[in-house]
C-alpha positions as CSV (number, residue, x, y, z in Angstrom):
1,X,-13.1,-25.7,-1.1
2,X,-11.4,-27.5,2.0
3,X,-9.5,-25.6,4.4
4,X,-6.2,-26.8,3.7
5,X,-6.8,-26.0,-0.1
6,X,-7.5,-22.4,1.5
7,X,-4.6,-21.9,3.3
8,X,-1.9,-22.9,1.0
9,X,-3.7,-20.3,-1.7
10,X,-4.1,-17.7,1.4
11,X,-0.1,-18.8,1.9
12,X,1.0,-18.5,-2.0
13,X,-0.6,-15.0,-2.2
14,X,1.9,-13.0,0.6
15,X,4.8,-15.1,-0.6
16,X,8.0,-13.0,-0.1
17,X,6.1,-10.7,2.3
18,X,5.8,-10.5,6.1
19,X,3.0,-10.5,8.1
20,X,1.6,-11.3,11.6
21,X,1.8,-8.9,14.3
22,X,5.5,-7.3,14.0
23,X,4.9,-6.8,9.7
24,X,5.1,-2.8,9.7
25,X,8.5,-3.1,11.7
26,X,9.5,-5.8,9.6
27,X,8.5,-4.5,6.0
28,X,9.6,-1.0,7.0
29,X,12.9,-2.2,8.2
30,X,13.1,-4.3,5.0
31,X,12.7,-1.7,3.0
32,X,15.1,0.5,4.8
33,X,17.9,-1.7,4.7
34,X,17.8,-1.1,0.7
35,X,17.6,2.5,0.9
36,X,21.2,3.0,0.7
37,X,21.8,1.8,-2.6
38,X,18.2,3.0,-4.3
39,X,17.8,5.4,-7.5
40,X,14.5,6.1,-6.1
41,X,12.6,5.7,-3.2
42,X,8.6,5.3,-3.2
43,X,6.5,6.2,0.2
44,X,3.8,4.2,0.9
45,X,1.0,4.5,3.9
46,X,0.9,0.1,4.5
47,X,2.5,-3.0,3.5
48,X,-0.7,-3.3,1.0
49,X,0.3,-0.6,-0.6
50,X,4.0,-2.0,-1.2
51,X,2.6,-5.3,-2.5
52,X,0.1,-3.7,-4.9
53,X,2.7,-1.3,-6.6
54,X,5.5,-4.7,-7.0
55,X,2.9,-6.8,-7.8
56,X,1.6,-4.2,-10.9
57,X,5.4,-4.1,-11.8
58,X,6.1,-7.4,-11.8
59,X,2.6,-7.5,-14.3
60,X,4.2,-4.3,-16.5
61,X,7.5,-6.4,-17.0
62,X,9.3,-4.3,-14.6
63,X,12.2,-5.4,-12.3
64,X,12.3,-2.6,-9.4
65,X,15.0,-4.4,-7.2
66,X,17.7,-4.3,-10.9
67,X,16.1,-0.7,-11.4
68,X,17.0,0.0,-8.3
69,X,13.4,1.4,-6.7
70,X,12.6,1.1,-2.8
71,X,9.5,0.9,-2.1
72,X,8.9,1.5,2.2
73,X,5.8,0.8,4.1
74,X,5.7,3.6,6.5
75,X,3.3,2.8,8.6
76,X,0.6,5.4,8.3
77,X,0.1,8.6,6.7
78,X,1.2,11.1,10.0
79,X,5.1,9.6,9.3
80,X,5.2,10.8,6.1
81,X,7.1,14.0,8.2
82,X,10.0,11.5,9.7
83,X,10.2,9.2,6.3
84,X,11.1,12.8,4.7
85,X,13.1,14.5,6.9
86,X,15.1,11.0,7.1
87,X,15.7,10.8,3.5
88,X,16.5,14.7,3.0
89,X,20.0,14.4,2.7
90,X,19.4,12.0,-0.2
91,X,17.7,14.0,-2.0
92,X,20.3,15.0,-4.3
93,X,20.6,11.9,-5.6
94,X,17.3,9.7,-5.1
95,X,14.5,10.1,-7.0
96,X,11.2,10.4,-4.4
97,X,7.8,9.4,-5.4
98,X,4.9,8.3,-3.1
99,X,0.9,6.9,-3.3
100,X,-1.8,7.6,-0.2
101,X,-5.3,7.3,0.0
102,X,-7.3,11.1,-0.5
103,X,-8.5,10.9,3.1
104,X,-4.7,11.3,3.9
105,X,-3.7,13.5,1.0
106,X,-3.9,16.5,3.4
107,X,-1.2,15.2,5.6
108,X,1.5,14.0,3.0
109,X,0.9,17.9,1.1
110,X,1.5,19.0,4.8
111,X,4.8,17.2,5.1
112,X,6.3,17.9,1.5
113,X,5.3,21.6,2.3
114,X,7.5,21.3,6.1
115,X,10.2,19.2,4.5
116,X,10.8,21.9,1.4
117,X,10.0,19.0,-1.3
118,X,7.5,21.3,-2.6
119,X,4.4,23.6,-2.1
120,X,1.9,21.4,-3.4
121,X,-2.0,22.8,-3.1
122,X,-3.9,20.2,-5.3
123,X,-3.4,16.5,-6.3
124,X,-2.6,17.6,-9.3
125,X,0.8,19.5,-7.7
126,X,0.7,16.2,-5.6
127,X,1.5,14.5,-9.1
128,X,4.2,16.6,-10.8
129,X,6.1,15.9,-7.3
130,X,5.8,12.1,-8.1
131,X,3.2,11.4,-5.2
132,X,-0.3,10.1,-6.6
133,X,-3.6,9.8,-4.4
134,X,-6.1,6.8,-4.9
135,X,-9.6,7.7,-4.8
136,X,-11.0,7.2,-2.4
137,X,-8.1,4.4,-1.5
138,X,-6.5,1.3,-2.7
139,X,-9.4,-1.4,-2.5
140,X,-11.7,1.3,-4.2
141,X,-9.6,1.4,-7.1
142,X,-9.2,-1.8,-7.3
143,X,-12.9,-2.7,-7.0
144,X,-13.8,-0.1,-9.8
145,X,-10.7,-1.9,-12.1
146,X,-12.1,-5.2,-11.6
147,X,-15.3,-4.5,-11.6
148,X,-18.1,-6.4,-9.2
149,X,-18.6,-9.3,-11.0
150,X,-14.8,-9.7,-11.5
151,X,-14.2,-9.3,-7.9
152,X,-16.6,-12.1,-6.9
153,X,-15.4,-14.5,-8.8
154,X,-11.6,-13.9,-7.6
155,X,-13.3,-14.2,-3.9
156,X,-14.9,-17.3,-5.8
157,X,-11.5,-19.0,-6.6
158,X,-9.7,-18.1,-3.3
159,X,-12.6,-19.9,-1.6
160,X,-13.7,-16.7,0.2
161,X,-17.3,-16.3,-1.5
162,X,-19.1,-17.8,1.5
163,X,-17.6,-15.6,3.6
164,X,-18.8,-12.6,1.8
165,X,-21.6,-14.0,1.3
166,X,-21.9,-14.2,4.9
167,X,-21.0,-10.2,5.7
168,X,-23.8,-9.3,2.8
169,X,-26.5,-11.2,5.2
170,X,-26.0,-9.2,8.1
171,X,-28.2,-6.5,9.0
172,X,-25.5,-4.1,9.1
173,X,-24.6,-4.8,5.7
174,X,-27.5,-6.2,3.7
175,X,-29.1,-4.0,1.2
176,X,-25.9,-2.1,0.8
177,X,-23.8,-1.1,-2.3
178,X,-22.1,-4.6,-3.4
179,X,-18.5,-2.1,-4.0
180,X,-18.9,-1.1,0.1
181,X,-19.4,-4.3,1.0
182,X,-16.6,-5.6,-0.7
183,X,-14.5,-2.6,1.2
184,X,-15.5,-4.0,4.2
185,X,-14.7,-7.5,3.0
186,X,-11.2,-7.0,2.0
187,X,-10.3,-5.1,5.5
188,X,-11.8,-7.4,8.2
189,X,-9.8,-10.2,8.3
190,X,-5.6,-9.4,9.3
191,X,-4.2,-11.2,5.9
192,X,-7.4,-11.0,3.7
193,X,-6.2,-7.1,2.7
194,X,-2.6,-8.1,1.8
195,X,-3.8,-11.1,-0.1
196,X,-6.2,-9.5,-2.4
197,X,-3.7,-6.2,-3.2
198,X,-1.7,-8.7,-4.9
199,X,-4.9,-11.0,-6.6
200,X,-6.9,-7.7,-7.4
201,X,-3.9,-5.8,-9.0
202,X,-3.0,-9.2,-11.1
203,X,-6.4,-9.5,-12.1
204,X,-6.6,-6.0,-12.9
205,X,-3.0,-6.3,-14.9
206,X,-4.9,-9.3,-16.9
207,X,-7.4,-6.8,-17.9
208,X,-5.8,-4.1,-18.7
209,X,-7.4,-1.5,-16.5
210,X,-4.6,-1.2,-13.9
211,X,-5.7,1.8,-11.9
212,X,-4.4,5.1,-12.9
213,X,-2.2,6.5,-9.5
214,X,-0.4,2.7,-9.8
215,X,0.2,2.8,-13.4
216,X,1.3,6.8,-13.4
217,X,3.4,6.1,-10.5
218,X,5.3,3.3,-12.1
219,X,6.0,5.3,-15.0
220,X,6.7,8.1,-12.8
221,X,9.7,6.1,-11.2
222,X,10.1,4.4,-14.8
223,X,14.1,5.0,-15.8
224,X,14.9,7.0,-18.9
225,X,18.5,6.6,-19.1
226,X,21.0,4.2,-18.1
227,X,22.2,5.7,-14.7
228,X,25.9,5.4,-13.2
229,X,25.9,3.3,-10.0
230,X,29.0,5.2,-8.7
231,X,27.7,8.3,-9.2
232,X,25.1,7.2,-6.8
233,X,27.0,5.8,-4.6
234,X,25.8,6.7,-0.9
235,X,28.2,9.6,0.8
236,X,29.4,8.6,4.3
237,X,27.0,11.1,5.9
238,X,24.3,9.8,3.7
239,X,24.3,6.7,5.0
240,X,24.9,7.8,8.9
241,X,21.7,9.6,8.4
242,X,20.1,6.5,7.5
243,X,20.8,4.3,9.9
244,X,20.5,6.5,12.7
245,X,16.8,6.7,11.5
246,X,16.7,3.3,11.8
247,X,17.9,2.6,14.7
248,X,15.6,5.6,16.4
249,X,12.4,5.2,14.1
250,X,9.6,3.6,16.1
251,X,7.1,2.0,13.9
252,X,3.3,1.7,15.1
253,X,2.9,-1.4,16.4
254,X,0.0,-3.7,15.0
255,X,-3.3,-3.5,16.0
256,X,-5.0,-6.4,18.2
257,X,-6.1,-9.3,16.9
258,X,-2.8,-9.4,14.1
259,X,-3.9,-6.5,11.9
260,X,-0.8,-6.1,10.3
261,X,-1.7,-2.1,9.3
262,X,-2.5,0.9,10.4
263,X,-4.0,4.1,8.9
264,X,-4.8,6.9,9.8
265,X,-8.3,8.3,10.0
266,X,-10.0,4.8,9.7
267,X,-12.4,3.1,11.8
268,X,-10.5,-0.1,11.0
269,X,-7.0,-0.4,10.3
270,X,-6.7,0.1,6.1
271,X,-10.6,0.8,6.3
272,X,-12.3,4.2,6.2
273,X,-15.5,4.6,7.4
274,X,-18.9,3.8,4.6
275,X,-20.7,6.7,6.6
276,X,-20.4,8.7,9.6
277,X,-23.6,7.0,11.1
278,X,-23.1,3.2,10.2
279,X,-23.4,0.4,12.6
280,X,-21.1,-2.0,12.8
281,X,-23.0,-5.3,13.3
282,X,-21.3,-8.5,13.8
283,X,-18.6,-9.5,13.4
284,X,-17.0,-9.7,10.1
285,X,-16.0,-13.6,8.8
286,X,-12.2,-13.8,9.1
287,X,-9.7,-15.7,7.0
């Protein structure tokens, strides 16, 4: 596959999303700007996050912006805290929900616990507060939907094969578990993780196997009645709460080299570590 063929598939995949060095300030304000008006308001750790869960929507028939549903990018697990505290005095009325990775499920039951959403102990009392965890994150769940095979041929027809190909041939990386190389895959390159939360979750729609903390948080945040927009209307105060967040809130700024998320207790951003003793090697093909 030539490059330009590459690019424009590479360029059809983040369609309608930001990215580049300012996209956590950008998708978080984004999202923010909505906030106002929302029935419900999801939490998400990165940008992949946001495009996985609209992307298994769109898949499920689902229109989040008519049903109302925000879903915010907040830039790493540790601002779970400020995203809360921010969106207290709309709790009355909005409907929160939330997905992180289990590495980082520690912090967000931390938050809800110092906020007063809840006292939640398990994932389980995670869950009946509308926040699921992905085991052990996002591309893993995706990879185990899929499946191996299935994920080989999507890097197949996005013209990325050789490139994995590439990472499995290194020293650091050959011999090891096809699913932990493809981890690796999908985070080393600043686009390549956007791109395949939408490609993996469609292909994973297609199949029916759409992993369970997206599909339970969907329905979570499903409506079951026909709600009344005035009732919901933002107070004055509401509102002033809002936007003095927003105008205060400073988002992480993106890692060097254009990585367009960041995660806490990673060794890359959106990538946790395979082992506590694994060597690097070199460097990873880029998109």
């Amino acid at each position: 596959m030539d490059i330009t063929h590459r690019h424009e598939l590479a360029r059809r995949a983040l369609d309608g999303y930001v990215s580049g060095p300012a996209a956590p300030i950008r998708a978080t304000a984004r999202a923010l700007a909505k906030v106002d008006n929302a029935v419900a308001v999801v939490l998400v750790e990165g940008i992949s996050d946001q495009i996985a869960l609209e992307t298994a929507a769109v898949g499920r028939g689902r229109d989040l912006e008519a049903e109302r549903v925000v879903i915010v990018p907040i830039g790493g697990a540790h601002a779970i805290g400020r995203f809360l505290t921010m969106l207290g005095s709309l709790r009355t009325r909005v409907r929160l929900a939330g997905l992180c990775d289990l590495h980082e499920a520690e912090i967000f039951r931390r938050g809800l616990i110092t906020t007063d959403v809840g006292s939640p102990r398990t994932n389980t009392d995670l869950e009946h507060l509308g926040f699921y965890v992905c085991i052990d994150d996002l591309e893993d769940e995706l990879i185990r939907a899929v499946g191996t095979v299935g994920v080989e041929a999507l890097f197949d027809s996005q013209g990325d094969l050789g490139s994995f190909r590439s990472l499995q041939s290194q020293p650091a990386w050959r011999g090891r578990e096809p699913e932990a190389q493809m981890r690796r895959f999908l985070g080393s390159g600043s686009r390549r993780k956007l791109r395949y939360a939408r490609l993996l979750v469609e292909a994973a729609v297609g199949r029916d196997v759409l992993p369970r903390p997206l599909d339970a948080l969907l329905t979570a945040i499903c409506p079951t009645e026909p709600r009344n927009q005035q009732a919901f209307a933002p107070a004055a105060h509401d509102a002033g709460a809002v936007d003095q967040f927003r105008a205060g809130a400073q988002q992480p700024a993106a890692a060097p080299g254009g990585q367009v998320e960041h995660r806490t207790g990673s060794t890359m951003a959106g990538q946790p570590p395979v082992s506590s003793n694994a060597t690097r090697g070199p460097t990873v093909p880029k998109d």
